[in-house]
C-alpha positions as a Python dict, from the first residue, in 0.01 Angstrom:
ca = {
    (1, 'X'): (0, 0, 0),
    (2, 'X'): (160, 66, 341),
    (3, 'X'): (260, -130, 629),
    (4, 'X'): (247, -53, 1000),
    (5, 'X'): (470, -137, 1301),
    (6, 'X'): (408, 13, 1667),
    (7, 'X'): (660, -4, 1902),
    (8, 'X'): (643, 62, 2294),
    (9, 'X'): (814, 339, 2431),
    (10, 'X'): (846, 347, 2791),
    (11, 'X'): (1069, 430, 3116),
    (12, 'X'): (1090, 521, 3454),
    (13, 'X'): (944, 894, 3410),
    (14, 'X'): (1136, 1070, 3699),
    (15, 'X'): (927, 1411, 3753),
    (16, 'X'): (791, 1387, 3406),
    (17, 'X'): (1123, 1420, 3273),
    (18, 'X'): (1120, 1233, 2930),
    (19, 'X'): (1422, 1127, 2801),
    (20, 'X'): (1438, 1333, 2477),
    (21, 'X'): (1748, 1187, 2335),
    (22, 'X'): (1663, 846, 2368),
    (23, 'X'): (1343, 875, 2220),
    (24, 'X'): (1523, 1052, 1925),
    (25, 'X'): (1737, 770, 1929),
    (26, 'X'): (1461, 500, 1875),
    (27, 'X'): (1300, 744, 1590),
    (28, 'X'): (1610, 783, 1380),
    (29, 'X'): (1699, 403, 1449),
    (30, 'X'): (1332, 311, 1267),
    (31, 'X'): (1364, 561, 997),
    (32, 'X'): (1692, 380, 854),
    (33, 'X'): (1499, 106, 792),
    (34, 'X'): (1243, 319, 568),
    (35, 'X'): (999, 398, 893),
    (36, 'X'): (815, 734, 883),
    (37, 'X'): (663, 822, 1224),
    (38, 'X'): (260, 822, 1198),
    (39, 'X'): (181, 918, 1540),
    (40, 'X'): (259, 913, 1914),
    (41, 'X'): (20, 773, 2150),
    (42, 'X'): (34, 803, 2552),
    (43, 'X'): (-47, 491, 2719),
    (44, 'X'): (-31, 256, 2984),
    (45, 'X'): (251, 30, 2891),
    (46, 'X'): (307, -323, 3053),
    (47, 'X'): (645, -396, 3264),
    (48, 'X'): (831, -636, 3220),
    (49, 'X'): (785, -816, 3563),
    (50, 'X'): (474, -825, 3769),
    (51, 'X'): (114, -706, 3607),
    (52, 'X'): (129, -334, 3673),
    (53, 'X'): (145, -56, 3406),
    (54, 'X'): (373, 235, 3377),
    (55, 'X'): (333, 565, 3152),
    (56, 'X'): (453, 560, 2814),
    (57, 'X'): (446, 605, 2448),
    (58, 'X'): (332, 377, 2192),
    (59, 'X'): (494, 473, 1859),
    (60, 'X'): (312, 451, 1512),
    (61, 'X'): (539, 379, 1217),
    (62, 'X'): (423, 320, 831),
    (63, 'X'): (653, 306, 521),
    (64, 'X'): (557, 166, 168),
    (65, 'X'): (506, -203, 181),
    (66, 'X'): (790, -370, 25),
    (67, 'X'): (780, -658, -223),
}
């Protein structure tokens, strides 16, 4: 049995320049706790203030469900 969590990846994308170290960051800081990436999805992702959308990643993570 696994379990899944997916986390939002997102920020300002300044000529499609991804920040590659803080998304290896956020990966390593999930697999401590026992997360494996599944997959990485583009997406609209919801700001935090007012209803627009900007680009970004949702992350897939599984691991063995514990218990």
């Amino acid at each position: 049995m696994y379990e899944y969590k997916v986390v939002s990846f997102r920020e300002s994308l300044i000529g499609d320049a991804l920040d590659g170290g803080k998304l290896e960051k956020t990966l390593n800081k999930h697999a401590e706790d026992g997360w494996a990436l599944k997959a990485i999805t583009s997406a609209d992702v919801k700001g935090r203030v007012g209803p627009g959308a900007v680009d970004g990643l949702l992350l897939t993570f599984e691991r063995p469900r514990q218990g």
